[in-house]
C-alpha positions in Angstrom: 11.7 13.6 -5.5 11.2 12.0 -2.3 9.5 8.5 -2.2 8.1 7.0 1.0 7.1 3.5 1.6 4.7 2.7 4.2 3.7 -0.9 4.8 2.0 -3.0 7.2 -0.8 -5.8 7.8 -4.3 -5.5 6.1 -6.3 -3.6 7.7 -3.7 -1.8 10.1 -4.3 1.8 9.0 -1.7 2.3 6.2 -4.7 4.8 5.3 -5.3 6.8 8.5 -1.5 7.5 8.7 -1.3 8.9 5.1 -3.8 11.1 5.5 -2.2 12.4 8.7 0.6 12.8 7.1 -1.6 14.8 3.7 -3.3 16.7 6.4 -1.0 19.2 6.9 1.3 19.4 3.5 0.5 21.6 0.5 -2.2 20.5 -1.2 -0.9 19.6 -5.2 2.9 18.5 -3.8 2.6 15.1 -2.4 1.1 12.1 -5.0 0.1 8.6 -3.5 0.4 5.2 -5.0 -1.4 2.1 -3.8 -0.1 -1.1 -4.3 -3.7 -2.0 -5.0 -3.6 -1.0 -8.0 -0.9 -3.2 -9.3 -2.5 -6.9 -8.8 -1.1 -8.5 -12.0 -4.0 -8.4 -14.6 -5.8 -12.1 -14.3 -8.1 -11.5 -18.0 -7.1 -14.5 -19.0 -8.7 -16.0 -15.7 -12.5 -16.9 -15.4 -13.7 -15.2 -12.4 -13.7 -18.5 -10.5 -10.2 -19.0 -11.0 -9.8 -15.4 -10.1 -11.4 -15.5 -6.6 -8.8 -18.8 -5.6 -5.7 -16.5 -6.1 -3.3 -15.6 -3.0 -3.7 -11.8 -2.9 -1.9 -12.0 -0.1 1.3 -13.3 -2.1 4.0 -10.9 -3.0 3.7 -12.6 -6.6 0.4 -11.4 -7.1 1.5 -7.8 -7.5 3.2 -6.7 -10.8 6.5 -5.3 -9.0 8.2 -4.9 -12.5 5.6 -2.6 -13.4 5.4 -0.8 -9.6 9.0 0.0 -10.2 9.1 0.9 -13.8 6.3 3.6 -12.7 8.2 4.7 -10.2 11.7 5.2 -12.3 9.4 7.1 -14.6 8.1 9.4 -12.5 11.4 10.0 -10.6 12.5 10.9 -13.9 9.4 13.6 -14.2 7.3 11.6 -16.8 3.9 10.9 -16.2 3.1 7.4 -15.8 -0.8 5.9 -16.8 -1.8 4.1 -13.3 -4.0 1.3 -13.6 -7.3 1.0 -11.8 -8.2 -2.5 -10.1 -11.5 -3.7 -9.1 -12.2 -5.7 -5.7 -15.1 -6.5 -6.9 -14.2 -8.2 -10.0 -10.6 -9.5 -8.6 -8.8 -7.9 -11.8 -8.1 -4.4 -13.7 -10.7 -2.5 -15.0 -8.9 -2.0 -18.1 -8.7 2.1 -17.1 -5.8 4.0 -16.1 -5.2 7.1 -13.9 -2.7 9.8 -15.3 -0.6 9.9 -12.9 1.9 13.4 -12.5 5.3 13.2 -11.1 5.1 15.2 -7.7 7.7 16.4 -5.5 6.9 14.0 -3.0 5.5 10.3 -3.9 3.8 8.5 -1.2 3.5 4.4 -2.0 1.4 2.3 0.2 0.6 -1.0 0.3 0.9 -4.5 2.4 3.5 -6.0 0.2 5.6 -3.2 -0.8 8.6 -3.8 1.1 9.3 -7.7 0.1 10.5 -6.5 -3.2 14.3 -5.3 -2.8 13.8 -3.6 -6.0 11.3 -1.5 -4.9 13.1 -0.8 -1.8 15.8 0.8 -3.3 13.7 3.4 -4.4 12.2 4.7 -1.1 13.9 6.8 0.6 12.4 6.6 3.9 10.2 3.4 4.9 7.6 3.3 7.1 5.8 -0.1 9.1 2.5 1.2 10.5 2.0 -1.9 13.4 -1.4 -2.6 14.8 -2.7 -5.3 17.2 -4.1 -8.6 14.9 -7.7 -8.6 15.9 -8.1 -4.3 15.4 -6.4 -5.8 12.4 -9.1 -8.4 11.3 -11.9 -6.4 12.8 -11.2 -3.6 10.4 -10.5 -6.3 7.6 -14.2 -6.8 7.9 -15.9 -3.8 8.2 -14.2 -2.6 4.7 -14.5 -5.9 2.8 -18.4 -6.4 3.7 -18.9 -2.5 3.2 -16.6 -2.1 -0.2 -15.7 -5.0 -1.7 -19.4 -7.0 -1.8 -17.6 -9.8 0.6 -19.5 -11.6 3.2 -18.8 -12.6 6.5 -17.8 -16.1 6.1 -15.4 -15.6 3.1 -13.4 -12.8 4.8 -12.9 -14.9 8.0 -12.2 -17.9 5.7 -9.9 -16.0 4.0 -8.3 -14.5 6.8 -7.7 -17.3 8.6 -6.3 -19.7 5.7 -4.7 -16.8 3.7 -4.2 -13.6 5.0 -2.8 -14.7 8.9 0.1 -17.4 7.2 0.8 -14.6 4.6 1.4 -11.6 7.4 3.8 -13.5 9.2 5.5 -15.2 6.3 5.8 -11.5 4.1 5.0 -8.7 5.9 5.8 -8.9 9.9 9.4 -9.8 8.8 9.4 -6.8 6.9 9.7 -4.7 9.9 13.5 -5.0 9.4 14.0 -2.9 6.7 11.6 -0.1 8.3 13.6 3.5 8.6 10.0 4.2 11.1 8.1 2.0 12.8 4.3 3.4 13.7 2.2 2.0 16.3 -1.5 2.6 14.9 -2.9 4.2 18.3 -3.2 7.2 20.1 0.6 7.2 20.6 1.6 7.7 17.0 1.6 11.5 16.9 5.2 11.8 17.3 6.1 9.5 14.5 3.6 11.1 12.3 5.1 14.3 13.1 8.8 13.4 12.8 7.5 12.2 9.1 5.7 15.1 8.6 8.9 17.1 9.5 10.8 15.5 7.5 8.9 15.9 4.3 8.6 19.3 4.9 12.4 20.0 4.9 12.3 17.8 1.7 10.1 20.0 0.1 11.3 23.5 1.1 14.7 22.1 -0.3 13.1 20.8 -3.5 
């Protein structure tokens, strides 16, 4: 099995390169993990208490669990994913049955801060994008699909999410294998990823 890592500030297009990479890969091969999915689960929380975490923090994410998935599906179990709700700020209480794949895709802003977790990728990826396309995109999706408005997401942003991104996840750039600029320009990185997936699976 071949696990990627690819990283990189909120709204920075972590999504836009995975799909260019899914584009062009059998369909039924490759399997993807968000990070999302593994905020720690806040029950005990009232939802007040819930919207005043850091989600921005590396301890909001349950690495041990992450990792634990991941060892499980490197060893060709199937793993039960969980299912997080913006909307709420906590798990749904649902999982996703998740099958091992020859190729495991994780994505997520925080995922390289955990040496851990690092260990298991095999090739890591930074997708880097300028901090207003950054916060402009931040925007759009949170208003559109996560009920936010306006004010809270620049709030958020500017007390939260701008200290976070260069305390956790610019420095992060150092342990990167790849380095993607989010542009026009980032067809050559996307295809020497794409390559090198495709010699991963033809010699799975």
């Amino acid at each position: 099995m071949l696990i990627i890592g690819i990283a990189g500030g909120t709204g920075c297009g972590k999504t836009t390169v995975v799909n260019q990479i899914l584009n062009e890969l059998p369909e039924g091969e490759v399997g993807i993990i968000s990070q999302d999915a593994y905020y720690k689960d806040t029950t005990h929380l009232s939802y007040e208490e819930r919207v005043k975490i850091n989600f921005d923090h590396p301890r909001s994410i349950d690495f041990d669990l992450l990792t634990e998935h991941l060892i499980a599906l490197k060893s060709e179990k199937t793993i039960n994913q969980p299912i997080y709700s913006f909307v709420k700020h906590n798990r749904t209480g649902d999982t996703i049955l998740t099958h091992p794949r020859k190729v495991m895709i994780v994505e997520g802003i925080l995922i390289l801060t955990n040496p851990e977790l690092r260990k298991l990728f095999d090739i890591k990826i930074f997708v880097h994008a300028d901090s207003d396309e950054r916060l402009i995109r931040r925007l759009k999706r949170d208003i559109a699909e996560r009920g936010r408005d306006i004010n809270e997401v620049l709030s958020r942003y500017q007390n939260t999410l701008k200290p976070m991104h260069q305390q956790f996840i610019e420095p992060m750039k150092a342990y990167a294998d790849i380095i993607i600029p989010n542009n026009k320009y980032n067809t050559v990185a996307v295809n020497i990823v794409k390559t090198i997936i495709n010699e991963s699976l033809i010699n799975a």
